[in-house]
N, C-alpha and C positions, 0 to 999 in steps of 0.2 A: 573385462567389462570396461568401458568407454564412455561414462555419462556425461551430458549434459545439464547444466541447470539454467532456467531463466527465471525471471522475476517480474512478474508482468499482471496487467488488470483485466486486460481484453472487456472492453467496455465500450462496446461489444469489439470483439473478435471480428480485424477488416483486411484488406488486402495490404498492406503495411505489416500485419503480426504475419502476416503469409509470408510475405518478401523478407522478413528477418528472419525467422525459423528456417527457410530454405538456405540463405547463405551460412547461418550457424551452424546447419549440419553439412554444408561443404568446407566451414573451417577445422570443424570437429571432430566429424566422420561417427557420430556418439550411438551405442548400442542401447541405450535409454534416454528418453528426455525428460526432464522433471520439471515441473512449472509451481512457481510460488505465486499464487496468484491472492489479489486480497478481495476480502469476504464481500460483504455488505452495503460497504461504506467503501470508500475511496481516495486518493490521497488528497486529493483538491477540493478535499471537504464537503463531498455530495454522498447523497446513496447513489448506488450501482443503478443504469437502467432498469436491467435484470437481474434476479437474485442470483446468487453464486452459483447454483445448483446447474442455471440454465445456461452461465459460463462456462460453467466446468466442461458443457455437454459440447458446447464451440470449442473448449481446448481439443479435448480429445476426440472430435470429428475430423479436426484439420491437424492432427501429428504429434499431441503430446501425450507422453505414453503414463504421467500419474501426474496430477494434479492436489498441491497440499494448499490451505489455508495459510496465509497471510494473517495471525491473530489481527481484532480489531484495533486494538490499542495502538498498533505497531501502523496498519495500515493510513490512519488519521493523520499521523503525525508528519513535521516537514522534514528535508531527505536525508537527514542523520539519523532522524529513528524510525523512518521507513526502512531506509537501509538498514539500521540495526536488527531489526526484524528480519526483515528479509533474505539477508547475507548469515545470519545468523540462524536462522532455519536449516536453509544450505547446511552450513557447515558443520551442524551437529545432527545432519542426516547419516554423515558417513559417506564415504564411495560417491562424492559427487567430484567428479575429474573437472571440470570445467563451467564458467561463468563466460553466457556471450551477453554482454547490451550492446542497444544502439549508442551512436555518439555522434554530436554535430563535428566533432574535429575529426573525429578518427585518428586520434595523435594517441596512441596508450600510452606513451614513452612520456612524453609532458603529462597525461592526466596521474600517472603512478606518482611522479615528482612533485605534483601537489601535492598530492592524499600523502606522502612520506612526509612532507612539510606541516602538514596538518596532524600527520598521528603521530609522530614524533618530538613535536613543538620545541624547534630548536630554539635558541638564547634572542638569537637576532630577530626570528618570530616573535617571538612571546616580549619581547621588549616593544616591538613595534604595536602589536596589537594592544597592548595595553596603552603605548602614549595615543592611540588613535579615540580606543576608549573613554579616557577620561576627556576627550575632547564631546563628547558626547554622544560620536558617532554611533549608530546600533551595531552590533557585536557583527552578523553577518555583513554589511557594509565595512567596518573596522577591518574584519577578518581579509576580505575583497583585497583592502588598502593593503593590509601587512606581505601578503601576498606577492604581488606585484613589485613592493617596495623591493622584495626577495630576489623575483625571478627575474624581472626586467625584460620580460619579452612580452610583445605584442600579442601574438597570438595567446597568450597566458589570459590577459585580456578577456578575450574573446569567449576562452572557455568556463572562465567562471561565472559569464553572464549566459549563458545556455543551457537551456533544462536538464538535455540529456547530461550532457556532461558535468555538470553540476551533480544531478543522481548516481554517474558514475560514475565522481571522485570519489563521494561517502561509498559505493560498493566497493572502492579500494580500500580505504580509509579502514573499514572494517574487515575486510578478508585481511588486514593487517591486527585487528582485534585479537578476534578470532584465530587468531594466528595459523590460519588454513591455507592449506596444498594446493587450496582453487587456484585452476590457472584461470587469469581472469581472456579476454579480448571482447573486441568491437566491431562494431558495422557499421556504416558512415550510414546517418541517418539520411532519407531521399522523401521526396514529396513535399506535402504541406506542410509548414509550421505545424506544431502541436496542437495550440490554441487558435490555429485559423476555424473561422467560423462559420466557412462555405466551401462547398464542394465544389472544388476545382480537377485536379487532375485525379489518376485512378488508384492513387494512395492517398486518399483524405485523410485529414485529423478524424479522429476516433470523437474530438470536439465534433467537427463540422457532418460528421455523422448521427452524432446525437440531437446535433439543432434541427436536422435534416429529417429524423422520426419527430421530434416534440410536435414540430411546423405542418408536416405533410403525410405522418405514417411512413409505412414503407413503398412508397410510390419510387419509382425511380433508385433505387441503388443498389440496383444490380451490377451494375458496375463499379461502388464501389465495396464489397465485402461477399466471401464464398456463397457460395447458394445453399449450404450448409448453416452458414448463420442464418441466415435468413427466415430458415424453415425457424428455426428455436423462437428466433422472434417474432414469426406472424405464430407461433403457438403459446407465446408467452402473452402477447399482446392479445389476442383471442382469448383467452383464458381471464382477462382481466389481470393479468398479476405486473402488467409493467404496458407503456415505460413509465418509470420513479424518476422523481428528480425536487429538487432542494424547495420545490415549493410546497411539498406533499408534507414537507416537515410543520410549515410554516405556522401553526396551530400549538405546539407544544415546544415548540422553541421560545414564542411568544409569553405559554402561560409560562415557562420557565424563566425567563427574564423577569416577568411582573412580582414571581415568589422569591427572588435574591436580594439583599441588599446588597449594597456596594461592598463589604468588609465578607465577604461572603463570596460576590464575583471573583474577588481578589485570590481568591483559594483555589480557582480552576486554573489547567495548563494554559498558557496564551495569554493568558488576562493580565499585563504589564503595560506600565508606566500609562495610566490614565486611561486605559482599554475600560476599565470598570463602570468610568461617569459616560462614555462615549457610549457604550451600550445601554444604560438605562435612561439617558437622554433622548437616545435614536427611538428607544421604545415606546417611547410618551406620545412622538411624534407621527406613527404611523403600522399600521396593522399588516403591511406588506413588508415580504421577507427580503426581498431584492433591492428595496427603498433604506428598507433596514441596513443592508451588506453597505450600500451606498453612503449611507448619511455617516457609520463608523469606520469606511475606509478612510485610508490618508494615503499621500506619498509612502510613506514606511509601511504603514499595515495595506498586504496589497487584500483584494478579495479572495484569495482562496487562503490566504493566514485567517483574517476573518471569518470565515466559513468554516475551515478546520475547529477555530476557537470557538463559534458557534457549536461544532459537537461534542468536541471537550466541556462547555456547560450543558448541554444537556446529558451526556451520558455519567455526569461526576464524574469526571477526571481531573483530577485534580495535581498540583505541582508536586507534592511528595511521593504521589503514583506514578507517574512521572520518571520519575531518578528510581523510582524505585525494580520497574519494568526494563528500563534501559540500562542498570547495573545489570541484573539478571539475563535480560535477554530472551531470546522464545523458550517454554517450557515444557512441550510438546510438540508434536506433531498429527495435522491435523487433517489426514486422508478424506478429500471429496470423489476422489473420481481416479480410477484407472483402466486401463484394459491390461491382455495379456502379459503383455513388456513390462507394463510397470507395475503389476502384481508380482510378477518376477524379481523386481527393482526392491519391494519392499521384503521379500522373503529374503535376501540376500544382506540385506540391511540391519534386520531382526535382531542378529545377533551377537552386533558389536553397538547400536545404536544408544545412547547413554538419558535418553530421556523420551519419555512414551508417547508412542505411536497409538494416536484415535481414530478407529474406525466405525467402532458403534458410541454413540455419543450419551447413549444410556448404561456406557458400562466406565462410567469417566468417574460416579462416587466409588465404586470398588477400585479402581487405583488410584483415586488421594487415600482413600480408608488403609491401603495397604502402606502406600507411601508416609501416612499420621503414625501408622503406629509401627514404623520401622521394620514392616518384614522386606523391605529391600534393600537394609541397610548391608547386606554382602553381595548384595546384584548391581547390576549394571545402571539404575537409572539414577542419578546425581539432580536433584531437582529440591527447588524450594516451595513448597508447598504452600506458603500463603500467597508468594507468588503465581505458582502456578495458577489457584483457587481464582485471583484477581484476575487473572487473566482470561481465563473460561467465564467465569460468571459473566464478561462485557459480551466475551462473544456470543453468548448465548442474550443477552441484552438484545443487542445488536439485530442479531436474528427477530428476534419478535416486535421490535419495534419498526423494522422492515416491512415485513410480515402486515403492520396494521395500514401500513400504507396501500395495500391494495387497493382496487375500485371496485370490491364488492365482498360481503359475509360469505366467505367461502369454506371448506375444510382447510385449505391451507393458511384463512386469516385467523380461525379459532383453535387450530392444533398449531405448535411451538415447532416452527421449520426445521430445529433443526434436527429434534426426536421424528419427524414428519419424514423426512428425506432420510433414506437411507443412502449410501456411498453409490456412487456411478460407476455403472462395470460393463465397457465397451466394446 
């Protein structure tokens, strides 16, 4: 066996995840592929277009053979604990031989030798980053500087200011955690910027295809995403249940700000150095959430830290949850969708796997109930169980407050999506 693992949002699934998945399996040649893809919610602090369900159904239309859950927690966060999560699912799946991302360098050899710099924290580092620190700099910028003072090359430069490769030093970073077998490699990212905003050529931003449905439906983008996608989204979108997006919050984000005090903001994840008066100031001043984002950006806080921190106060997430989720790590595994191959993948997994595998989401109190009162304390699952506990309750959060955002009283806004949805089997 030969697997594959990717880590990915498909939001929505466009001819870009086509073009990646194609050259990963000519680097790889892999006899499963496994995709972590995250739920709900996203990492650039939005809900999903479409629910995860109707993701799952784009993964494994267009080539991936199981699809697991990205907990919510992990997915929200910026790309140390997205990674965290995510590389960390991986690795305590078992039998995952390989990690492909994309990368604007395509240099693996210099991205490994940061992340070594970084998860190692030699003398010359950790001195630099600290006199940067106390100069006031914010920790990530600091980090930026220490960095560079280290490596003294250009291109170094280059890659720590670049999404991709930025997310795919921390998937180094931690497959050094982790201390896992993944062989990591890359694929020089092609097309549009991530964040371009219009459709241009025929690998759009996953962005510029989203502004593309908000503005026009799905007129015209055939050309750029499978006709596969397509169908899920004129059925999702026909159905009422999408597309979602950051304004559909806008309502209980708002009553959530108006019930906080300051000393109180200060308790959720993100909320540092003055983030607290900037948000209950902006709030005074205006009932739109995008005016909102606006008036509490700054230079340092960009919009999607903002937005992330925006869901961290609404879902109580708070900083000792925080540390506390990222010691630990994912605490399951959380099956939405497979076909033949990766029904295969999970049988084969079963039996060395060290922490539980969920397929029915109704049978999640019978293993903490089992895990509480230690009858698997000679088995194989290794798990903390308040942790875990925390970490399911959001996902299940998560899900229904998704859920409420549809555009009409339907059986899926009044029944709990995720007892609602049973697993995808393709």
């Amino acid at each position: 066996m030969n697997s594959l693992g990717v880590i990915v949002e498909y939001n929505p699934f466009h001819k870009g995840h086509l073009y990646h998945l194609k050259k990963a399996k000519e680097k790889t040649n892999p006899t499963h592929i496994i995709a972590v893809m995250s739920g709900n919610f996203v990492q650039r602090g939005e809900p999903s277009l479409i629910n995860k369900f109707a993701r799952t159904k784009m993964a494994l239309n267009n080539g991936i053979d199981l699809v697991v859950e990205l907990p919510f927690v992990y997915s929200i966060q910026d790309a140390g604990g997205f990674a965290n999560g995510s590389v960390g699912t991986l690795a305590r799946m078992g039998k995952i031989n390989n990690l492909v991302f994309g990368s604007e360098s395509n240099n693996l050899e210099l991205l490994d030798e940061i992340a070594e710099i970084i998860y190692s924290k030699p003398a010359s580092y950790n001195s630099k980053l600290k006199k940067y620190l106390k100069e006031g700099i914010s920790y990530p910028n600091a980090r930026k500087k220490a960095l560079l003072d280290i490596l003294k090359k250009q291109e170094a430069k280059e890659i720590i200011e670049s999404s991709n490769d930025i997310l795919g030093i921390e998937y180094l970073v931690h497959l050094k955690k982790y201390k896992s077998d993944i062989s990591p490699n890359t694929i020089k990212r092609i097309g549009s910027k991530y964040n371009e905003k219009n459709l241009q050529t025929e690998i759009s931003s996953a962005t510029a295809i989203r502004e593309a449905i908000y503005k026009d439906g799905l007129d015209d983008l055939n050309d750029f995403v499978p006709q596969k996608t397509l169908s899920i989204l004129e059925s999702e979108i026909t159905s009422k249940r999408g597309p979602i997006n950051i304004k559909d919050l806008e309502k209980i984000v708002f009553y959530k700000l108006y019930s906080l005090t300051r000393e109180e903001l200060e308790e959720y994840h993100g909320v540092i150095e003055g983030l607290s008066k900037r948000f209950l100031d902006a709030s005074k001043k205006t009932n739109n959430i995008y005016e909102l984002i606006d008036n509490v950006k700054t230079k340092r806080f960009t919009r999607t830290r903002i937005k992330r921190t925006l869901l961290n106060i609404l879902f109580e997430i708070k900083k000792v949850d925080v540390k506390m989720i990222n010691k630990y790590g994912p605490q399951y595994i959380r099956v939405l969708g497979f076909n033949n191959n990766g029904q295969e993948f999970l049988s084969k997994i079963k039996k060395d796997i060290k922490i539980p595998i969920i397929t029915t989401v109704s049978k999640y109190q019978n293993i903490k109930k089992r895990i509480d009162e230690d009858m698997l304390s000679h088995s194989k699952y290794k798990v903390n169980s308040e942790v875990m506990n925390y970490i399911f309750k959001k996902d299940i959060l998560a899900s229904n407050i998704y859920a409420s955002l549809y555009n009409k009283r339907s059986k899926d806004y009044l029944e709990t999506m995720d007892f609602n949805n049973s697993v995808i089997k393709y």
